[in-house]
N, C-alpha and C positions, 0 to 999 in steps of 0.2 A: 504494500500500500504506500504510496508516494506520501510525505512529509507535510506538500500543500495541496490545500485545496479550493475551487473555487464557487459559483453563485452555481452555476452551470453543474457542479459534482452531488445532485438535492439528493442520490442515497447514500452516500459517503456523511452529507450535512445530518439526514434525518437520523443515522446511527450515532455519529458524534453527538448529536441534542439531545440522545433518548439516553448517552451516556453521564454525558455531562449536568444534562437538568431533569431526572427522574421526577423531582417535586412538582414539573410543569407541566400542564394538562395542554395538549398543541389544540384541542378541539377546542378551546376556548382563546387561544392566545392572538392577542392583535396581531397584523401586521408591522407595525412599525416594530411593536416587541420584539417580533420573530426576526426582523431583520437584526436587532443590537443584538440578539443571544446569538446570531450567525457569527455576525463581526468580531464575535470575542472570543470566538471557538479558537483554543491553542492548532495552529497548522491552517487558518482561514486565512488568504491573501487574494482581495480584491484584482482582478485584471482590470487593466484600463478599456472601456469600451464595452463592457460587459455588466451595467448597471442592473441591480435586480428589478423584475416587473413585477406585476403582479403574478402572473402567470408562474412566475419559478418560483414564488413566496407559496404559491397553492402548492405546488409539484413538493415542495420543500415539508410544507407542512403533512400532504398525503405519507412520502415517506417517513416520516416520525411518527407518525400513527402507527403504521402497518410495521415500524421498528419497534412497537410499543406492543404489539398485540403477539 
C-alpha cells in the first residue's frame, strides 16, 4: 500500500476513516466534516487540480460505510 494518498483513493480514505475515527457515524456526518477528517488523515496529500466535489465526498463517504459494516 503506497505511503500517500489522494481525494481520488475514496476506498483507501473510507478504510483509513473507519480506522482512525471508529467514534464517527459517516451516515450522519456533514460534508465539510468529512472533508477536514480526510485532510488530516496521516498519509492524505492533496494533488493540485484534483479538488474534492461533491461527488467523491458521497463515493468517500459510501466506502466508510461499507468499511464499517
Amino acid at each position: 500500500m503506497s505511503a500517500t494518498f489522494h481525494w481520488l483513493d475514496v476506498t483507501r480514505i473510507g478504510e483509513e476513516l473507519a480506522e482512525h475515527h471508529p467514534e464517527v457515524d459517516p451516515l450522519t456526518i456533514s460534508f465539510p466534516r468529512l472533508k477536514a477528517l480526510v485532510v488530516a488523515l496521516p498519509g492524505f496529500a492533496e494533488r493540485p487540480g484534483h479538488p474534492p466535489n461533491e461527488r467523491i465526498l458521497e463515493a468517500i463517504q459510501q466506502a466508510w460505510i461499507e468499511e464499517r459494516e
